[in-house]
C-alpha positions in Angstrom: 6.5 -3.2 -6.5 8.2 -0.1 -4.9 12.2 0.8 -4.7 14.2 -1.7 -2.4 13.3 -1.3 0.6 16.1 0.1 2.5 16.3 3.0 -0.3 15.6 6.4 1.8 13.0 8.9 -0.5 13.9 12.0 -1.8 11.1 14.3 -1.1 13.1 17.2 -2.1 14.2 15.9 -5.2 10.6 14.5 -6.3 8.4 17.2 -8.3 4.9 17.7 -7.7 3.7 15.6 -11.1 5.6 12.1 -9.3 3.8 12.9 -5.7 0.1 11.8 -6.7 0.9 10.2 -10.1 1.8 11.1 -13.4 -1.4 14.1 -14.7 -1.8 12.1 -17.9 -2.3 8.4 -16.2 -4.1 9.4 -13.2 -7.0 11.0 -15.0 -7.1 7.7 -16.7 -6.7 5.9 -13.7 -9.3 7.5 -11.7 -11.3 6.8 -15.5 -10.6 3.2 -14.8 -11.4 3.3 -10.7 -14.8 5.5 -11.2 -16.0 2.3 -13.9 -15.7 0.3 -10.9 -17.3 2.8 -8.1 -14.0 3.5 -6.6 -11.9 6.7 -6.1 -8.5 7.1 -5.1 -7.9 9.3 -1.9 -4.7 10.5 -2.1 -2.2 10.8 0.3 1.5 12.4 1.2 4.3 11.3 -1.2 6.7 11.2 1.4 7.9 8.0 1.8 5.4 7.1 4.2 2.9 6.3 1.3 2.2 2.9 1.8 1.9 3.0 5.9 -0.1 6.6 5.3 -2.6 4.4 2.8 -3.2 1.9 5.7 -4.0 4.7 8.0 -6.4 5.8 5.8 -7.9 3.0 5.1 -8.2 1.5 8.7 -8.7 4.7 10.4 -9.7 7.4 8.5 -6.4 9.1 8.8 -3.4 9.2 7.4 -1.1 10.9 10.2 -1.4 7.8 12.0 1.6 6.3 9.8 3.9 5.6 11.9 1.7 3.0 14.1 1.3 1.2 10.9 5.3 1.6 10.2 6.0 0.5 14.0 3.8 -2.4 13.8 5.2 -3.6 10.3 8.8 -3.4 11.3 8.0 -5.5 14.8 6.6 -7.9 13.1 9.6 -8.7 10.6 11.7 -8.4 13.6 10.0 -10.9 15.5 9.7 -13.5 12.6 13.1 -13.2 11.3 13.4 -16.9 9.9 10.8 -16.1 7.7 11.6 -12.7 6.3 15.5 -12.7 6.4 16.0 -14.7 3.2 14.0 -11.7 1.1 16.1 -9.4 2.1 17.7 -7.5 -1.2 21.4 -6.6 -1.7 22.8 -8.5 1.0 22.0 -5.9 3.8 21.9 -7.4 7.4 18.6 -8.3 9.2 19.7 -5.7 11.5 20.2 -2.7 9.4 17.5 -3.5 7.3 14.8 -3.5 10.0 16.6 -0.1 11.6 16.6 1.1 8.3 12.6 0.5 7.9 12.1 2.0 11.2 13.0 5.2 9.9 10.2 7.8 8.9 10.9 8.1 5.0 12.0 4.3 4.3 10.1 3.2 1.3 7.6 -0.1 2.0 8.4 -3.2 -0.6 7.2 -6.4 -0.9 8.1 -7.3 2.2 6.5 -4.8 4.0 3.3 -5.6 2.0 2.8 -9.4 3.0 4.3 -8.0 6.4 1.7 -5.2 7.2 -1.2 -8.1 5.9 -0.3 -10.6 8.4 0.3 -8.3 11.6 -2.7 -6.4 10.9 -4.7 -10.1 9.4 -6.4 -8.0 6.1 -5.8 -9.2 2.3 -4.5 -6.5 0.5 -5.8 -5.4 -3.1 -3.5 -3.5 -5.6 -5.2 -1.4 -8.0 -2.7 -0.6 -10.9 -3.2 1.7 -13.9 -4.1 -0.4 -16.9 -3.1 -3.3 -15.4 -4.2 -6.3 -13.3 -4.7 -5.6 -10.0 -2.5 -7.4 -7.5 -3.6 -9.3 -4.1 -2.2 -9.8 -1.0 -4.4 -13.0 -0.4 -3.0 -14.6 3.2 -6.8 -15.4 4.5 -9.1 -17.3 2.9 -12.3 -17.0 4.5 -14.8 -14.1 3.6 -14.8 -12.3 7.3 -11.3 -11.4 6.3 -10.9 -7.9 5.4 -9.4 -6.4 2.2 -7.9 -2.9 2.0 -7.7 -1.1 -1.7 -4.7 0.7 -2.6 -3.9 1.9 -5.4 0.4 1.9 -6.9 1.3 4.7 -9.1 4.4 5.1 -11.1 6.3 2.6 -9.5 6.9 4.8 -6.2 3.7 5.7 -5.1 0.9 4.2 -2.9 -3.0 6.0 -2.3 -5.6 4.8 -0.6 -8.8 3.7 -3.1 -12.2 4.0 -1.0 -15.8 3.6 -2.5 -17.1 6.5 -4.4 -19.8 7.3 -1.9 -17.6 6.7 0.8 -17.1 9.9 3.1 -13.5 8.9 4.2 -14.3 9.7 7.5 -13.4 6.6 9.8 -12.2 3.3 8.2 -12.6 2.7 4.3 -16.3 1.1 4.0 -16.0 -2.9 2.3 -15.5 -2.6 -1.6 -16.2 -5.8 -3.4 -15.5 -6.0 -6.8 -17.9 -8.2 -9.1 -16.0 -10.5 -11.6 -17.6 -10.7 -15.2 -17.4 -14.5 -15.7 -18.0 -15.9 -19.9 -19.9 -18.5 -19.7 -19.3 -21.1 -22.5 
């Protein structure tokens, strides 16, 4: 889904076209969102993409990051039996979770099913062109799911509901399946 995790971004080295997307495929994108209700609210390509998408979506606000980041990281930490054997390019446990602590550190996978169980939400990828992914850890319908949207291969926004003022938490989105009957 996103670089390995203990690969540092490169702001400097990223141009403006990679921070929110690719021009071409996010007009497209937001084509393919808008058909559905939904917008993407972008936010900083900095490395901090995915844990500034959670902000957004649970609080309104993207600058709150690094609580999202802190929590994330803890929770690996403190359940290392289960997260230690995904670990890529035989880094240690150790250096991998300092590593993620650091502002900049790109989220993976990891960090994904991670940030859904210490924060208890499903998590919905919404990909250009493609099936969207989920994050499905609880099944009952209380359970919360956050929208994000994955650009590019680097890059993670927050998707709210078209009407949605983005002030506060992201309101519920359910998306209706078109089932064929036969």
């Amino acid at each position: 889904m996103a670089k390995t995790k203990h690969q540092k971004s490169k702001p400097n080295k990223q141009s403006h076209a990679k921070k929110h997307g690719k021009p071409a495929d996010i007009s497209e994108f937001r084509a393919q969102l808008d058909a559905l209700g939904l917008k993407i609210i972008q936010v900083t390509a900095d490395g901090n993409c995915f844990f500034r998408a959670l902000g957004d979506q649970l609080e309104g606000n993207e600058e709150e990051h690094e609580k999202y980041r802190d929590m994330t990281v803890k929770f690996i930490r403190n359940n290392r039996d289960t997260f230690e054997p995904f670990i890529e390019d035989d880094v240690p446990f150790d250096e991998y979770c300092e590593s993620m602590e650091k502002d900049g550190t790109w989220a993976g996978h990891m960090e994904l099913q991670a940030a859904s169980l210490v924060i208890h939400t499903n998590i919905c990828i919404h990909r250009h062109m493609s099936p969207r992914w989920y994050i499905q850890n609880f099944d009952n319908r209380e359970s919360r799911m956050l929208h994000l949207s994955y650009h590019d291969g680097e890059h993670y926004n927050s998707i709210r509901l078209r009407e949605d003022s983005g002030t506060g938490p992201a309101n519920p989105i359910i998306i209706k399946q078109n089932l064929v009957k036969l």
